[in-house]
N, C-alpha and C positions, 0 to 999 in steps of 0.2 A: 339658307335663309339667315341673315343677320338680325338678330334683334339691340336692340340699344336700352337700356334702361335708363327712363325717366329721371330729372333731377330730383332730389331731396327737397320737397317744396318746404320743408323745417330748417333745411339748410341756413344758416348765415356767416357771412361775413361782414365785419365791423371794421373801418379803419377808422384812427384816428392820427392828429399828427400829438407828434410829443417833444416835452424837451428835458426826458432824461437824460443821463450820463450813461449812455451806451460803450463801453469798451471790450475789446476781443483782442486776448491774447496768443501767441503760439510759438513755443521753445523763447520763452523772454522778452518776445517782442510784440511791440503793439502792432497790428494789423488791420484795425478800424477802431476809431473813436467818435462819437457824435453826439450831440448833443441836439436831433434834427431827426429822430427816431419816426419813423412811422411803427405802429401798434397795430399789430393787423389780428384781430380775433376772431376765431372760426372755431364752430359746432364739432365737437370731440377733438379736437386742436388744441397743444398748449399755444398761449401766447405768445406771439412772431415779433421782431425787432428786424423792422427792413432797414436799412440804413443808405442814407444819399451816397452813389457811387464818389463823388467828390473826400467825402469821409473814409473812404477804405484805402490800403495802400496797396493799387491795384497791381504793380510792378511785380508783386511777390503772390498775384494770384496765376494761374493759367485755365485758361479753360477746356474741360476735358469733354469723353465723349458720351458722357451721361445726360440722359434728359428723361423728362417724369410728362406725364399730362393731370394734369387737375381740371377737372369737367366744369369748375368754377372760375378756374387764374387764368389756364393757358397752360402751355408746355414751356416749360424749368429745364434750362440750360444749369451745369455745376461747372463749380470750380475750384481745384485744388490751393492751397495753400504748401510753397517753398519755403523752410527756414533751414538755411545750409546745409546739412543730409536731409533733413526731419524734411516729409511731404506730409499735411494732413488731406488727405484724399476725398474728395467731394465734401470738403467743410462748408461750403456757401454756394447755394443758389440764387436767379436770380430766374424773371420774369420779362425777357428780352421784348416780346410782343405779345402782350395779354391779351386776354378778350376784352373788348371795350365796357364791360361793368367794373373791371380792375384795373384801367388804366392808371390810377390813381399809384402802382405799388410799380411802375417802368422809372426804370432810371436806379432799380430802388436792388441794395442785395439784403440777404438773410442768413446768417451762420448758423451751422447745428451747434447749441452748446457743448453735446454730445461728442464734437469731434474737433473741438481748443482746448485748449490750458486754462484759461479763465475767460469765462462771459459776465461781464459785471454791466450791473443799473443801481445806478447811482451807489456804487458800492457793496452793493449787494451782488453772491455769485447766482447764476438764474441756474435752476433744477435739469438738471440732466433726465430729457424725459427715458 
């Protein structure tokens, strides 16, 4: 017998668009920059910085064979980050084909602050949760 539990009717997700100064670094080089942030906030979530794939320097990502489901986004495709040895390994997901309540966040990726050199907004580094 399968059972499935029910979604979090407290649950939420908030997006907003933004125009901080989003950059991500890794072994001294820039990797995304944008100024064209989606802010996506979610219930026991830190605060998400999706950034337009046009903004990331996609040459230097690949995509690995890691994927997550979120019973809210959809299933999260990762992708590594190359800088000449330095691999940072599942640094940024993304949301290839959401559920249509999050369409909003396709097109769009997300770095772990957790797993670059530096994640800066507007200057500021964001908190390694």
């Amino acid at each position: 017998m399968t059972t499935t539990r029910p979604l979090d009717t407290g649950h939420r997700i908030d997006v907003r668009r933004g125009t901080q100064h989003v950059r991500i670094e890794i072994a001294g080089e820039v990797i995304a920059e944008s100024r064209r942030p989606l802010i996506l906030e979610e219930t026991r979530c830190p605060t998400r910085w999706y950034l337009p794939r046009e903004d990331v320097r996609l040459e230097r990502l690949e995509r690995t064979t890691t994927r997550t489901h979120c019973p809210y986004k959809g299933d999260a495709t990762y992708w590594s980050v190359s800088i000449g040895d330095r691999v940072a390994a599942d640094a940024a997901w993304s949301y290839e084909e959401p559920l249509p309540e999050r369409d909003d966040i396709r097109g769009h990726l997300c770095f772990y602050s957790s797993r670059v050199d530096a994640f800066l907004v507007d200057g500021q580094p964001v908190g390694r949760p």
